[in-house]
C-alpha positions in Angstrom: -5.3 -11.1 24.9 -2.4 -11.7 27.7 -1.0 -8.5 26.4 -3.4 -6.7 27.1 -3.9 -7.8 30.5 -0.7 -7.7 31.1 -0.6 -4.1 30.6 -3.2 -3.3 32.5 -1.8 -4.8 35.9 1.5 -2.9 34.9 -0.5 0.2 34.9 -2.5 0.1 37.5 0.2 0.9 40.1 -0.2 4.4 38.2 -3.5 4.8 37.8 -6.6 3.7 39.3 -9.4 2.0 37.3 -11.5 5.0 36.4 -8.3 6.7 35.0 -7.1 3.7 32.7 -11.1 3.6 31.2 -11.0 6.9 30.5 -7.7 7.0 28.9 -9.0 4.2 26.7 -12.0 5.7 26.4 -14.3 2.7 27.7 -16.2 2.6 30.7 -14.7 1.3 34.0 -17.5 -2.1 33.8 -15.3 -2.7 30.3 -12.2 -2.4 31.3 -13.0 -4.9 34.7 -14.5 -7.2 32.1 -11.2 -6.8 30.0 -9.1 -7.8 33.4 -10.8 -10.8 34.5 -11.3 -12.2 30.7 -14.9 -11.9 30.7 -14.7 -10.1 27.3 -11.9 -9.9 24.5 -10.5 -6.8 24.0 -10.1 -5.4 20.2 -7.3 -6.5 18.7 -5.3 -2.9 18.1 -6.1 -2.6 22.4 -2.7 -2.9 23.3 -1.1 -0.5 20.8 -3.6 2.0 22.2 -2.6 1.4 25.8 1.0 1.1 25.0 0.7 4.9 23.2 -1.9 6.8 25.0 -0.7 5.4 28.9 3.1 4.3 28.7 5.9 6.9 28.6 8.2 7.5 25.4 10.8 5.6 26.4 8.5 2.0 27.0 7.6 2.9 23.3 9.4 1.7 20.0 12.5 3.4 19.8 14.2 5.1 16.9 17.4 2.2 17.3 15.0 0.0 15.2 15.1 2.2 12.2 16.4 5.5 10.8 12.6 6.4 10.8 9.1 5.4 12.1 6.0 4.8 9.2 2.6 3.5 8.9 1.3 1.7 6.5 -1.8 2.2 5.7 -4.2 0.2 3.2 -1.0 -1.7 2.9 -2.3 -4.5 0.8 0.5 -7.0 0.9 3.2 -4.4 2.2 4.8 -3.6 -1.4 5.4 0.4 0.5 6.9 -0.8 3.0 9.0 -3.1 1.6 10.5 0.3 -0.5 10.6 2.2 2.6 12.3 -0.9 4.5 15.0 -1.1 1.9 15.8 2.4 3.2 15.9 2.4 6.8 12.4 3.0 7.7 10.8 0.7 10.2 7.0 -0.1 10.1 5.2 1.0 13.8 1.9 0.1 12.4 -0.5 -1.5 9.7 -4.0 -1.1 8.5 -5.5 -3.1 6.1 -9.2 -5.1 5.6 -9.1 -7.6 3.5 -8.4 -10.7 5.6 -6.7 -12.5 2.6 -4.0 -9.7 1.8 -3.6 -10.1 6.3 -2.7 -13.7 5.3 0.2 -12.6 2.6 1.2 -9.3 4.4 2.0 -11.4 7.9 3.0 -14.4 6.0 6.3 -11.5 4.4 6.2 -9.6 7.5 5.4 -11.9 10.9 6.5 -9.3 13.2 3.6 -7.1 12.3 1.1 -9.2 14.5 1.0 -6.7 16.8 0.2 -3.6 15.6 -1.9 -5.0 12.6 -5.2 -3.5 12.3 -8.3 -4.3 10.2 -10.5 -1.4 9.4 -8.6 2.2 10.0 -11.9 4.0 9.9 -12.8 2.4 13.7 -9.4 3.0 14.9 -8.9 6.3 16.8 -6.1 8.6 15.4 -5.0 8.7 19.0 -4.3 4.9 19.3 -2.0 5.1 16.0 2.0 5.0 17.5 3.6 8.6 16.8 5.6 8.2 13.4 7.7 10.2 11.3 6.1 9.3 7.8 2.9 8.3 6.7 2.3 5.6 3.7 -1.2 5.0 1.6 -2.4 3.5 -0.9 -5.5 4.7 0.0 -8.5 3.5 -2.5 -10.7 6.3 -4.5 -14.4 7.2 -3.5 -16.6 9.6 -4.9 -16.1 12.9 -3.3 -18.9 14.7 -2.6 -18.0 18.2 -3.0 -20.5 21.4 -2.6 -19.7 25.2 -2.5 -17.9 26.4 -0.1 -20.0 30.1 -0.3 -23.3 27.8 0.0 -22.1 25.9 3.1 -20.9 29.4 4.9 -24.4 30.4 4.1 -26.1 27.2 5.8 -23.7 27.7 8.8 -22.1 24.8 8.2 -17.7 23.7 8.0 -15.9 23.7 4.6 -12.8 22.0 6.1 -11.3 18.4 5.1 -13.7 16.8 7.7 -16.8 17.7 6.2 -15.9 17.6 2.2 -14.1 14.5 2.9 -15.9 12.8 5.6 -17.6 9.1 4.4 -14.6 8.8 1.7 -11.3 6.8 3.0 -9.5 9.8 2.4 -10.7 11.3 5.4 -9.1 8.9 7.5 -5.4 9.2 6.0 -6.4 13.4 6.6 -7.7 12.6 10.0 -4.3 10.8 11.3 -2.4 13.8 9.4 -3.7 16.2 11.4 -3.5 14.3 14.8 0.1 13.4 14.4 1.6 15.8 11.7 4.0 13.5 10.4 7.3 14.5 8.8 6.5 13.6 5.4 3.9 11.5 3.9 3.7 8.8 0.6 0.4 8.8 -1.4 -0.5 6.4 -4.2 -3.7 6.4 -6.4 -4.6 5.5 -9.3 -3.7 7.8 -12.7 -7.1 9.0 -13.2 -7.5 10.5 -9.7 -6.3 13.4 -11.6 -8.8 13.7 -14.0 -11.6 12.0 -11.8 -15.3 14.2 -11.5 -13.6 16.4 -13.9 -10.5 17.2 -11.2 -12.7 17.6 -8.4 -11.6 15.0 -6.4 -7.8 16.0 -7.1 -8.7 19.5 -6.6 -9.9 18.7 -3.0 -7.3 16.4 -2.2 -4.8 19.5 -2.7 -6.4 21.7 -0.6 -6.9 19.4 2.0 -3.3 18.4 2.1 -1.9 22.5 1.3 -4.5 24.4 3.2 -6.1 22.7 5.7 -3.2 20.7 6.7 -0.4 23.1 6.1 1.8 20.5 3.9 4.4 21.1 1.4 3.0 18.6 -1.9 4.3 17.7 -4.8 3.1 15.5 -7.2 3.7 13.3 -10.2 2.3 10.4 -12.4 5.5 7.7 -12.7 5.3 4.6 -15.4 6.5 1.3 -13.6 8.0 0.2 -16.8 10.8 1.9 -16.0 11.4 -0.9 -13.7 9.5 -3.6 -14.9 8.1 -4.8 -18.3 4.3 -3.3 -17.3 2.8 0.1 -18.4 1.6 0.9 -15.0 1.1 4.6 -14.2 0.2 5.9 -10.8 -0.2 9.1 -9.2 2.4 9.9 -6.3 1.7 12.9 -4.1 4.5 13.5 -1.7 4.0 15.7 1.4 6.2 17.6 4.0 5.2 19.2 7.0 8.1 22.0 6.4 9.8 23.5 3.1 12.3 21.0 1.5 14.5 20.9 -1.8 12.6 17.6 -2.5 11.6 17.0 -6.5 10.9 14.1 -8.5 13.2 15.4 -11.1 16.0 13.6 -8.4 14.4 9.8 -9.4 16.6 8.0 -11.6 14.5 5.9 -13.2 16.4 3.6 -16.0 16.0 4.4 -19.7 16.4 0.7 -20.8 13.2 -0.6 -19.9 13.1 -4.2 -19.4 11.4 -6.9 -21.5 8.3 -10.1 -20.2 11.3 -12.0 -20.8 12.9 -11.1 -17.6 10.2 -12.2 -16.1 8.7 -15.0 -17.2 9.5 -19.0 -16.0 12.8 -19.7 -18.6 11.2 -23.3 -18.0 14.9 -24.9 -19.4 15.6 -26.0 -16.0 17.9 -22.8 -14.8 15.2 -22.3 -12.0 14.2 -24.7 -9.4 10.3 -26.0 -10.1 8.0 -24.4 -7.3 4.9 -26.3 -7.0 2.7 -25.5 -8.1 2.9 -22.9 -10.5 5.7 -24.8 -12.2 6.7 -28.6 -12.1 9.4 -31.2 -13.3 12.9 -31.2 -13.6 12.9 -28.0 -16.6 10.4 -26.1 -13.8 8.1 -26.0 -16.9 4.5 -23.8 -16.5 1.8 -26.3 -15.3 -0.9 -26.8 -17.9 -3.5 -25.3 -15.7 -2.2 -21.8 -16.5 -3.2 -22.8 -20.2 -6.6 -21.3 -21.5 -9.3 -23.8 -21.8 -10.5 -24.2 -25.6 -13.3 -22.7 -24.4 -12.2 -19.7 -23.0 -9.7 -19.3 -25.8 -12.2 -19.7 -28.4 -14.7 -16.8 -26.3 -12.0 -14.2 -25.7 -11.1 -14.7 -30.3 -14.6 -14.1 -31.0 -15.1 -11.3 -28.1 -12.2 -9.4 -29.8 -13.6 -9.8 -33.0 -16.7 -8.7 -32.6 -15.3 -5.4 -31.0 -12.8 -5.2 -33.8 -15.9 -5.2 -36.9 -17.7 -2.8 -34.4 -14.4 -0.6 -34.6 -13.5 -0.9 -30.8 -10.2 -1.5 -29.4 -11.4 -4.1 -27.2 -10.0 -7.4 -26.7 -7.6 -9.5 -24.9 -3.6 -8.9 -24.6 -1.4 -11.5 -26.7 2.6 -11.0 -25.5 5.4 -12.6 -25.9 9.3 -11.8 -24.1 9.6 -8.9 -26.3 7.0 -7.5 -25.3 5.6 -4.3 -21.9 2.5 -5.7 -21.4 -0.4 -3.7 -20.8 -1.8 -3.1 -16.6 -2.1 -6.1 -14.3 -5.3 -5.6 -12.7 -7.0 -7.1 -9.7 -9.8 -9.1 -12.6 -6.9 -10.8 -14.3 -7.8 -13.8 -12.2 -11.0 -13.5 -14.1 -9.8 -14.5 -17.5 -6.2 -12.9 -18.2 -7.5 -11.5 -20.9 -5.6 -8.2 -20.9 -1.8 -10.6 -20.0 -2.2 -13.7 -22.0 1.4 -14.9 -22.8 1.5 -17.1 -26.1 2.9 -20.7 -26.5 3.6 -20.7 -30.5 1.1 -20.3 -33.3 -0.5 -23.7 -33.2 -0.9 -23.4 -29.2 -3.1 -21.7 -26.7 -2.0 -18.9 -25.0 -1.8 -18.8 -20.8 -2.0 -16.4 -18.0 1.0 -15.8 -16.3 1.6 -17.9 -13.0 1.2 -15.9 -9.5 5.2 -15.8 -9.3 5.3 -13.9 -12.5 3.0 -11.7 -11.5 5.0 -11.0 -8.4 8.1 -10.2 -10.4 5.8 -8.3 -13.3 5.2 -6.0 -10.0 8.5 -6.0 -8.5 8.8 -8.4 -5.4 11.8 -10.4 -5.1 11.5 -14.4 -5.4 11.4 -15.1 -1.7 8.2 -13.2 -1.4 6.0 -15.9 0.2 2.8 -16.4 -1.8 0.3 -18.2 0.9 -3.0 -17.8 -0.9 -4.9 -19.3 -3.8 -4.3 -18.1 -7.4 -7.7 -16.4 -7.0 -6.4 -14.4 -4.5 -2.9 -14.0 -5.1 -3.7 -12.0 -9.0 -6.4 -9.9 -6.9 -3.6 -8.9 -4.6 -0.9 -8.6 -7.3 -3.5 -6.7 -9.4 -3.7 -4.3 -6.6 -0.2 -3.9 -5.5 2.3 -1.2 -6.3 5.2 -1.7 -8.1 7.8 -1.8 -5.8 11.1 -0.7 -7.2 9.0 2.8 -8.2 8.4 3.2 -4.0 12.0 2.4 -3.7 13.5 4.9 -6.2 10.8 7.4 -4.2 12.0 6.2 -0.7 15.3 6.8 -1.5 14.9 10.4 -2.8 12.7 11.2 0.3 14.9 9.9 3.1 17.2 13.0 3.5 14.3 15.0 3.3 12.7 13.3 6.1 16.1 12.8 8.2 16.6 16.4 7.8 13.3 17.3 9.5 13.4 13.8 12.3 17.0 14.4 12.9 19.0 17.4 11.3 22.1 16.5 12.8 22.5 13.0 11.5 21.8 14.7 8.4 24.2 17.6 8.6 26.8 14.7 9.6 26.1 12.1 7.1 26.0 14.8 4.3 29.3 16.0 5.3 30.7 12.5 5.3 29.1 12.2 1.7 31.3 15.1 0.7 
């Protein structure tokens, strides 16, 4: 942690030892310990320092992008990558799961830095100041009681105590310390619907009321973009009034076939070990089902089919929009399993297709096992649907960082 230390020498021509531990908020024995390398410092300890100590102009400058964003529960950066494509430049990531760390540095090495672990032990004043906020945040169980009830018992009603233990409390907590321009959030469809709209009923006021946002909201199909039925809830936020509507996405009426994504194993793409191999690139036989598992998933489906259930595994061929790529696909592939002729066993699709299923380009670096890579795909957005999003949000968001870019560029655009 050279940084850190570093910083601290730097600093202490401006303030004395007491004053730096306080404006850490660690006690002065810490912060000696920190200085002569008895003890490590926590990984996100320089960001803090840099933010809370250092004036603006030591901090990231808006020359690296049109705008600042976090990324929060970032998974393997599919946001950011949309928001990227449109001037944005990342400031900081969050995200726990030390595997998608591996993929998400492996695509984006300069986020060493400011990459965090677990958001809910980093303090909402260590986060860099930033002109949108982007989550993916998971979905816990609210726990919601009446608002008359708690009034009664003396006790808040705000977003800190009907949200507090959920993760959504964290993306509200850095909201209301560092009121953003405009903010991204994904969830899963049936947030909506979830504890009878509850949950989605909170998560309104939260953002409207107690925050004092400007929300709108909309469930978008990634088939649109890619051959997947994948829909998600997006729920847009600005701190001010804007003319922003997802009626402005253009989202293509041709929707695009498994074909255009699938290996054309004829030897039109180069092999990439070791998902394909030999001069054609053809699929390696370990993405084949076992006769076994083949045999298991016929007779699963059957016996679900005689019961009248719709259960049962996925067959698809290049004509077909397969059905959602989730994060158990690594499992058995049931719900994906791509066939290989009448007389042959189907197989999954290989990591790479899975990458393109969701969007990511071909020089997305893929450093994990299979295991881990369909977990993370599984998980992941699809990208081009953040893009088309990014895109219509951008002028919104210039107009509140930096009206007069905006006033200019939208003259020259007329």
């Amino acid at each position: 942690m050279q940084d850190v230390r570093q910083l601290l020498t730097t600093l202490r021509g401006r303030y004395n030892q007491r004053e730096l531990a306080e404006a850490i908020g660690i006690n002065v024995r810490t912060l000696r310990r920190w200085e002569v390398g008895e003890t490590e410092p926590p990984p996100y300890a320089a960001d803090a320092i840099r933010q809370r100590l250092l004036p603006l102009s030591d901090l990231i400058g808006r020359d690296d992008g049109d705008f600042r964003f976090i990324d929060l529960f970032a998974g393997i950066g599919g946001i950011r990558m949309a928001f990227e494509a449109h001037g944005g430049h990342c400031v900081f990531t969050s995200e726990w799961n030390p595997y998608a760390q591996k993929t998400y540095l492996a695509n984006f090495p300069e986020s060493a830095h400011a990459l965090e672990g677990d958001i809910t032990k980093v303090d909402e004043r260590d986060i860099p100041d930033h002109d949108v906020l982007l989550a993916g945040f998971p979905c816990q169980p609210f726990s919601i009681a009446g608002v008359s009830k708690k009034n009664a018992l003396g006790r808040a009603h705000g977003f800190a105590d009907e949200t507090q233990g959920t993760l959504f409390f964290d993306v509200a907590r850095i909201i209301a310390a560092k009121r953003p321009a405009a903010f991204l959030l994904e969830n899963v469809k049936n947030l909506v619907s979830h504890d009878k709209g509850n949950t989605f009923r909170v998560i309104k006021r939260v953002l409207e009321e107690e925050l004092g946002y400007h929300i709108d909201c909309r469930v978008v199909d990634g088939a649109h973009f890619v051959p997947q039925h994948r829909e998600r809830i997006l729920i847009v936020g600005f701190r001010e009034k804007t003319d922003f509507t997802f009626d402005d996405m253009q989202l293509p009426e041709s929707k695009p076939k498994l074909s255009s994504i699938l290996h054309p194993q004829d030897g039109t793409e180069e092999p990439e070990a070791h998902y394909t191999i030999g001069p054609k690139a053809k699929v390696d036989d370990r993405y084949t089902l076992t006769p076994n598992l083949w045999a298991y998933l016929q007779a699963y489906a059957e016996k679900h089919r005689a019961a009248g259930n719709g259960f049962g595994f996925g067959l698809v061929n290049g004509e077909s929009v397969t059905r959602t790529l989730s994060a158990r696909y690594y499992k058995d592939g049931s719900e994906i399993l791509v066939s290989q002729g009448a007389r042959k066993r189907p197989r999954r699709l290989t990591p790479r297709e899975c990458a393109r299923l969701m969007g990511f380009p071909d020089d997305f670096v893929i450093p994990v096992s299979d295991t881990q890579a369909y977990k993370q795909f599984g998980n992941s957005v699809v990208m081009p649907v953040m893009r088309e999003v990014a895109r219509v949000m951008k002028p919104r968001i210039m107009g509140l960082v930096d009206p007069e870019l905006a006033r200019q560029k939208s003259l020259m655009a007329a």
